[in-house]
N, C-alpha and C positions, 0 to 999 in steps of 0.2 A: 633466428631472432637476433637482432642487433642489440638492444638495451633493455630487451624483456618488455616491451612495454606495445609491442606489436598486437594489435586487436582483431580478432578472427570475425572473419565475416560469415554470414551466411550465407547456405550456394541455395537456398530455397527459391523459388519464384515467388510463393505466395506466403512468407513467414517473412516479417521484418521483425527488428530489436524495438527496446523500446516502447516509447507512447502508443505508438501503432500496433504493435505487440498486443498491447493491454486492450486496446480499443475493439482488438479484431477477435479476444477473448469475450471480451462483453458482447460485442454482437453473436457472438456464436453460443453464449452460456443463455442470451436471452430467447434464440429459439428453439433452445433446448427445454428452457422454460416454456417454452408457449408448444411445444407438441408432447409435452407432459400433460400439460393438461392446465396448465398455471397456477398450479398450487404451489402456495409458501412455503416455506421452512425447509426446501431443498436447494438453495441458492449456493452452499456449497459447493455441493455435487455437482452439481451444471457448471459451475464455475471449473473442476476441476475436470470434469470431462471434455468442455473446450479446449482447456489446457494442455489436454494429452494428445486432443484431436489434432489442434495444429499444429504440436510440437510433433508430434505422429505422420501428421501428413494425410492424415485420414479423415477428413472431415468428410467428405459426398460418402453416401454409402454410409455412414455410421449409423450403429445401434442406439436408439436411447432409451429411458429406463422404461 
């Protein structure tokens, strides 16, 4: 690093930073939503299980609750 301010990319294919990040969260917490069964009051959790998923890498194949 030349002045510390060098910003790391991602080698992902399918995980980008950012807006898109957050978007591809939502779409993946919302089907996780819908093959729960779409009950309320777990939008957390689905929220936070997408977030593992993509950050994981594992999304196809993943367990839901």
């Amino acid at each position: 690093m030349k002045n510390g301010t060098q910003k790391k990319t991602s080698t992902s294919d399918t995980l980008t930073e950012g807006p898109n990040l957050r978007a591809q969260i939502e779409v993946r917490a919302y089907h996780l939503w819908r093959a729960g069964g779409g009950r309320h009051g777990d939008d957390l959790t689905h929220w936070l299980q997408a977030e593992r998923e993509l950050v994981n890498g594992s999304q196809n194949g993943a367990k839901t609750r």
